[in-house]
N, CA, C and O atoms as CSV, one atom per row, in Angstrom:
chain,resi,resn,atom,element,x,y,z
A,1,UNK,N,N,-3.043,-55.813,-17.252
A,1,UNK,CA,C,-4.241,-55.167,-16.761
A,1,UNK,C,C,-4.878,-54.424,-17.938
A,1,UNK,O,O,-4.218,-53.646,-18.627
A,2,UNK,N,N,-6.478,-54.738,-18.207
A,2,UNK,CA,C,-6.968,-53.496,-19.227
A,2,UNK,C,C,-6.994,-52.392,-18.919
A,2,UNK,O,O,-7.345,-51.914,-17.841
A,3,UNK,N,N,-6.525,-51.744,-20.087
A,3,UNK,CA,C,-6.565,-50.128,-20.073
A,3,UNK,C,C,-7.421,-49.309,-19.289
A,3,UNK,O,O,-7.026,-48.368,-18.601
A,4,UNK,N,N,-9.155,-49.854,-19.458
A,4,UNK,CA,C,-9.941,-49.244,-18.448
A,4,UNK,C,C,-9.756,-49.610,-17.264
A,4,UNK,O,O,-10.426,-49.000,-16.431
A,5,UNK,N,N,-8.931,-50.566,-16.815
A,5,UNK,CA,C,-8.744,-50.464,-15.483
A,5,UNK,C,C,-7.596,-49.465,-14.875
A,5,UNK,O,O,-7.509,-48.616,-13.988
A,6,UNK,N,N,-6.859,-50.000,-15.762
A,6,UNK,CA,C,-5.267,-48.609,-15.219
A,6,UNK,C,C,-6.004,-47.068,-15.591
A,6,UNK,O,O,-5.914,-46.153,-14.772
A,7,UNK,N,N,-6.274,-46.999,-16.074
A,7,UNK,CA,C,-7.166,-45.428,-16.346
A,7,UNK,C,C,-8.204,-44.986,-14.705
A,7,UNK,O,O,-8.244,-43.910,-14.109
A,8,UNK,N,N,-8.858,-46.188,-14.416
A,8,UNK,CA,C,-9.446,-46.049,-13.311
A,8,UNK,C,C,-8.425,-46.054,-12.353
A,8,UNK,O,O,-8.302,-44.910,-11.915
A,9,UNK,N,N,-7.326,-47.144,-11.629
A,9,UNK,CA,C,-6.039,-46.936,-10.631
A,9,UNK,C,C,-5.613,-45.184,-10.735
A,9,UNK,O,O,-5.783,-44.279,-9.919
A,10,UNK,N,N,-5.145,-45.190,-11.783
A,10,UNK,CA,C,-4.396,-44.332,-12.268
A,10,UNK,C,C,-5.280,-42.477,-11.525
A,10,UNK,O,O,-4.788,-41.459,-11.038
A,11,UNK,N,N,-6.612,-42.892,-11.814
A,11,UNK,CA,C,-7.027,-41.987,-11.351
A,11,UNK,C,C,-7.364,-41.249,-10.159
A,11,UNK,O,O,-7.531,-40.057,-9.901
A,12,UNK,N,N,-7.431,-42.719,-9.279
A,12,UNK,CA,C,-7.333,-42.398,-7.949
A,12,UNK,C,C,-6.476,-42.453,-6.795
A,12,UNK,O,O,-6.597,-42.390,-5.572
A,13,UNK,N,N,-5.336,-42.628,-7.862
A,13,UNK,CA,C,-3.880,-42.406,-7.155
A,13,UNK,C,C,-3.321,-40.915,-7.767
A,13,UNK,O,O,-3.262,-40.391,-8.879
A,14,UNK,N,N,-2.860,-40.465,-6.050
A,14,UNK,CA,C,-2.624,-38.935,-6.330
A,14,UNK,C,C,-0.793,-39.137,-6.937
A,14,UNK,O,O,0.134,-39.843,-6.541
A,15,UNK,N,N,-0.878,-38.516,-7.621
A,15,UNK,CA,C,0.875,-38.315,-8.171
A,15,UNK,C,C,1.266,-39.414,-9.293
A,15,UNK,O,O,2.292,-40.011,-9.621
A,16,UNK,N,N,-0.115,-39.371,-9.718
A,16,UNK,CA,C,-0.099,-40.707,-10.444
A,16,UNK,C,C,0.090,-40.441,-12.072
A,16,UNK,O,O,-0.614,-39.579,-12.599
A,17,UNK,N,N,1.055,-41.197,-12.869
A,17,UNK,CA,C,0.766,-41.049,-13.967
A,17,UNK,C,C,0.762,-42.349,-14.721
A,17,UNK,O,O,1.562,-43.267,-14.539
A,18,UNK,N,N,-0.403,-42.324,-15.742
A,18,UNK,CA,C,-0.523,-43.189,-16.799
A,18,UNK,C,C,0.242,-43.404,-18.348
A,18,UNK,O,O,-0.019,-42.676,-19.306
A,19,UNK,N,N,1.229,-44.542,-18.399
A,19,UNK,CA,C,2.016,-44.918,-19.646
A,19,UNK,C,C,1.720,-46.041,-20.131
A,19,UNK,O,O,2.263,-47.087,-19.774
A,20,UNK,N,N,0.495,-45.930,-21.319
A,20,UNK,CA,C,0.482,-47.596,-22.032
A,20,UNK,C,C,1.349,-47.726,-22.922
A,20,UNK,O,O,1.581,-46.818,-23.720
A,21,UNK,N,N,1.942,-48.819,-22.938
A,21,UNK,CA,C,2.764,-49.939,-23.682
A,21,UNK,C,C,2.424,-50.110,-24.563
A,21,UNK,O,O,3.463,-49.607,-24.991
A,22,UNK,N,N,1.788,-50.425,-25.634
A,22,UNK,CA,C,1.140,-51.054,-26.747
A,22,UNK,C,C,1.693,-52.250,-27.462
A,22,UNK,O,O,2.503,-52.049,-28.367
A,23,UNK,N,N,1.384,-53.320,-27.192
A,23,UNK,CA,C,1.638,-54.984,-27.949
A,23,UNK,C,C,3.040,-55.237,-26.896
A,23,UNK,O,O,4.160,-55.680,-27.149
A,24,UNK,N,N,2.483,-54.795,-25.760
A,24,UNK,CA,C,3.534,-55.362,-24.738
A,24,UNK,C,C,2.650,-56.165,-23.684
A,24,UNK,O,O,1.501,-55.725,-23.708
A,25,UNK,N,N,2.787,-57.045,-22.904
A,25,UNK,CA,C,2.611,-58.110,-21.570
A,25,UNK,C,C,2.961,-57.449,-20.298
A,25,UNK,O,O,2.952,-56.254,-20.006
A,26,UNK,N,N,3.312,-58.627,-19.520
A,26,UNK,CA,C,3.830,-58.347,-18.213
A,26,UNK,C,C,5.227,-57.854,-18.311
A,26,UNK,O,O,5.513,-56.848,-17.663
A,27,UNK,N,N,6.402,-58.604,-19.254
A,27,UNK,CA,C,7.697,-58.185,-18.940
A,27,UNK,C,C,8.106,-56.997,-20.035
A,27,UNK,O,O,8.903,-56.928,-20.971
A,28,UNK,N,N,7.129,-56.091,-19.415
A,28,UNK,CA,C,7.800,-54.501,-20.433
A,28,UNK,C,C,9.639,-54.204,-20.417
A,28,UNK,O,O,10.371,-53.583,-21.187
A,29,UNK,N,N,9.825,-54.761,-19.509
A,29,UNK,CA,C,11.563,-54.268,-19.630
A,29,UNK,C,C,12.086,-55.387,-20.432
A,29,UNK,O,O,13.275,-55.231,-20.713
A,30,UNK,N,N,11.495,-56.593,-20.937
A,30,UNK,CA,C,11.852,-57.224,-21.793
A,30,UNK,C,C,11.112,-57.227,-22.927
A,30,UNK,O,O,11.845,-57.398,-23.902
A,31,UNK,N,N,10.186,-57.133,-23.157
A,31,UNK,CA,C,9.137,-56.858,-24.486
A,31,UNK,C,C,9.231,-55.463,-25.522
A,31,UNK,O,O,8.916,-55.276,-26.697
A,32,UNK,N,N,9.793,-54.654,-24.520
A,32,UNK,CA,C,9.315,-53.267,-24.910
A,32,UNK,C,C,10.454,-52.314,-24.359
A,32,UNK,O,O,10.024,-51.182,-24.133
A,33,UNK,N,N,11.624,-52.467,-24.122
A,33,UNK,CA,C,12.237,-51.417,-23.277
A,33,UNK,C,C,12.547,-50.190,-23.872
A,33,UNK,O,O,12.310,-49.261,-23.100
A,34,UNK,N,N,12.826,-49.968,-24.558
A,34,UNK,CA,C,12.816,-48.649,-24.629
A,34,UNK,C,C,11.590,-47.673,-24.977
A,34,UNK,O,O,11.588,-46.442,-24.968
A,35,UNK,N,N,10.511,-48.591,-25.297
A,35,UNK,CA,C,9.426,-47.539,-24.853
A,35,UNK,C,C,8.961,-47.565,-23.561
A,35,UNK,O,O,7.969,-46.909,-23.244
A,36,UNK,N,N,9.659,-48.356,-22.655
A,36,UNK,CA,C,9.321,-48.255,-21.217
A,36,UNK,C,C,10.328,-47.381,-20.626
A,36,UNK,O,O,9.913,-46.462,-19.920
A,37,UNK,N,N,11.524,-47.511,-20.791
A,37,UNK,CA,C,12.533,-46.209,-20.709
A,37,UNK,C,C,12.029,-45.134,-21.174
A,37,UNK,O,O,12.058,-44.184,-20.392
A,38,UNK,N,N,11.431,-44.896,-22.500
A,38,UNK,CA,C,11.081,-43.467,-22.791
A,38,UNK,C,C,10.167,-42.720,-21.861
A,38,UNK,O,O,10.249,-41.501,-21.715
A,39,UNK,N,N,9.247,-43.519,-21.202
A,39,UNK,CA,C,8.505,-43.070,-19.842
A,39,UNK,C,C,9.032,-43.372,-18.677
A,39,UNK,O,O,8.137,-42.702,-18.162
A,40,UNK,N,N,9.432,-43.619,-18.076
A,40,UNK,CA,C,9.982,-44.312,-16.810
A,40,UNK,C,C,11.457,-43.359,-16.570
A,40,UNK,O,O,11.824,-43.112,-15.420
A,41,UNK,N,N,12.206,-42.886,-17.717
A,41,UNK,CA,C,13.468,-42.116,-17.047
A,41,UNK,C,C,12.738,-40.574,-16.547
A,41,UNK,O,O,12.823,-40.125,-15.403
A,42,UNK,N,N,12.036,-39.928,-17.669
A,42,UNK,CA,C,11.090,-38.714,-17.570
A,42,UNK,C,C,10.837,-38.378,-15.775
A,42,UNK,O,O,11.180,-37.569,-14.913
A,43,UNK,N,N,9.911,-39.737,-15.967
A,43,UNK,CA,C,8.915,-39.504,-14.747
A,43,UNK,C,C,10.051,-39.756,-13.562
A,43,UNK,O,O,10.050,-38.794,-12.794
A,44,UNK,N,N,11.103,-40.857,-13.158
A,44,UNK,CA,C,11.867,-40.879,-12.478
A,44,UNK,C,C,13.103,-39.663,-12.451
A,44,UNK,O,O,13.876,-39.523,-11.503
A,45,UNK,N,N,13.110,-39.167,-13.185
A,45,UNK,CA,C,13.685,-37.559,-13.303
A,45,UNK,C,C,12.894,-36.256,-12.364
A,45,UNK,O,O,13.333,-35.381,-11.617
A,46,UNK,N,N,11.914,-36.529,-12.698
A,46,UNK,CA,C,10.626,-35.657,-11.881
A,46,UNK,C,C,10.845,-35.725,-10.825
A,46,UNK,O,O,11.117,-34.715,-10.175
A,47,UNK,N,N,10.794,-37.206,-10.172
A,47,UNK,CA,C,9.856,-37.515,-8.794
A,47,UNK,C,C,11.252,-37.056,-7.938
A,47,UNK,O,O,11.125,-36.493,-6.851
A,48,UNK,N,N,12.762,-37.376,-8.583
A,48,UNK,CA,C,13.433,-37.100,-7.719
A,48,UNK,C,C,14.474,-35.777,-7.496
A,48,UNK,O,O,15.235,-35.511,-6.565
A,49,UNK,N,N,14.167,-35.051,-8.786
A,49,UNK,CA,C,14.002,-33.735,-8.591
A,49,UNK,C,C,13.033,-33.021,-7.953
A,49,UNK,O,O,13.358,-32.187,-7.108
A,50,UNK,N,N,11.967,-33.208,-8.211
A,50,UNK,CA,C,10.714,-32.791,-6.999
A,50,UNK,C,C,9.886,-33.387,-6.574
A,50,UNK,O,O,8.799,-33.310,-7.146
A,51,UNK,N,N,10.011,-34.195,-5.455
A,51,UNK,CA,C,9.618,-35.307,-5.046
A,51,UNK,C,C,8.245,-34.524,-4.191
A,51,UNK,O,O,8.295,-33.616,-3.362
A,52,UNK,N,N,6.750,-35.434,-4.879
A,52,UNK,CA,C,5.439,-35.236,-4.369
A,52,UNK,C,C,5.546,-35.151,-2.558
A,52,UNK,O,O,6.092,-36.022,-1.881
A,53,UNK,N,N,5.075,-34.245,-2.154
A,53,UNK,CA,C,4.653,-34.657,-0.557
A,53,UNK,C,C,3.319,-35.489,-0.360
A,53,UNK,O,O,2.138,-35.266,-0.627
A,54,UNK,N,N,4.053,-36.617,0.262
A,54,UNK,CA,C,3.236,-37.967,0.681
A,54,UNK,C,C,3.390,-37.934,2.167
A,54,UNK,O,O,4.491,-37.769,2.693
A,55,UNK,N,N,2.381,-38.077,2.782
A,55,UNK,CA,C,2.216,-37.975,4.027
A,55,UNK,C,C,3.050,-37.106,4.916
A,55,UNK,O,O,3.874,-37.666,5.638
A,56,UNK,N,N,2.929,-35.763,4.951
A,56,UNK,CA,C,3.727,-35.026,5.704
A,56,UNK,C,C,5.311,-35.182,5.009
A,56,UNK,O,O,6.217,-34.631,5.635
A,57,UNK,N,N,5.569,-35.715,4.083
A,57,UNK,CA,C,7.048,-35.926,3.377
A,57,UNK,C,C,7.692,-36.923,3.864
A,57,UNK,O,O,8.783,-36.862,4.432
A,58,UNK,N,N,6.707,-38.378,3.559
A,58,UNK,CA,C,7.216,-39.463,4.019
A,58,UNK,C,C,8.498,-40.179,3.228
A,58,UNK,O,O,9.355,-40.880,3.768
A,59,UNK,N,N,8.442,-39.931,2.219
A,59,UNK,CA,C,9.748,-39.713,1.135
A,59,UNK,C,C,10.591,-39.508,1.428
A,59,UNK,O,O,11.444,-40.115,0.781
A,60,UNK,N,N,11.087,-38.705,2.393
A,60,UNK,CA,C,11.868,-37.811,2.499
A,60,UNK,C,C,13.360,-39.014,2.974
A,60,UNK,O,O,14.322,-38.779,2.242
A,61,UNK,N,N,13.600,-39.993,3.857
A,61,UNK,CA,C,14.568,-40.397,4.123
A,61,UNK,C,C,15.046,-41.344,2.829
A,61,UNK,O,O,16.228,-41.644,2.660
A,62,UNK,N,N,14.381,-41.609,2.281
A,62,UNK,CA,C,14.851,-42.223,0.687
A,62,UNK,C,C,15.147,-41.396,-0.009
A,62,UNK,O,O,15.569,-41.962,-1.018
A,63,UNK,N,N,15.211,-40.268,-0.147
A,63,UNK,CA,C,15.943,-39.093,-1.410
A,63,UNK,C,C,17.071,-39.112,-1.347
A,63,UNK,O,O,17.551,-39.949,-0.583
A,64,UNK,N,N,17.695,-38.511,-1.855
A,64,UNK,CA,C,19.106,-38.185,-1.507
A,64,UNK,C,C,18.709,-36.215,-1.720
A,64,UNK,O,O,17.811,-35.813,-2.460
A,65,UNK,N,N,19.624,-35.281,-0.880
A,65,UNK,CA,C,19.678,-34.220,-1.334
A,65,UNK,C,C,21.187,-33.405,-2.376
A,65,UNK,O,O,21.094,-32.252,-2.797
């Protein structure tokens, strides 16, 4: 996807964050992994330490506490 488009997604999704790849494709976990790990553990650290309220805390039976 071009950049100006994920910049636009990106923006109108709430809890949303934007990580470009650079001289990577579709298979970032094969092209690129550890700069896809370098974003992806971060943000998956976040969400499930403090997981966004989505619809009244629709999340909530997928967490673990």
């Amino acid at each position: 996807m071009p950049p100006c488009k994920t910049e636009s997604l990106a923006s109108d999704l709430p809890h949303a964050r934007l990580a470009v790849l650079h001289d990577c494709g579709h298979l970032s976990h094969e092209e690129a992994p550890s700069a896809l790990l370098e974003q992806l553990v971060p943000f998956c650290g976040e969400v499930l330490c403090h997981p966004p309220v989505v619809m009244g805390g629709a999340l909530a039976p997928f967490l673990r506490t």
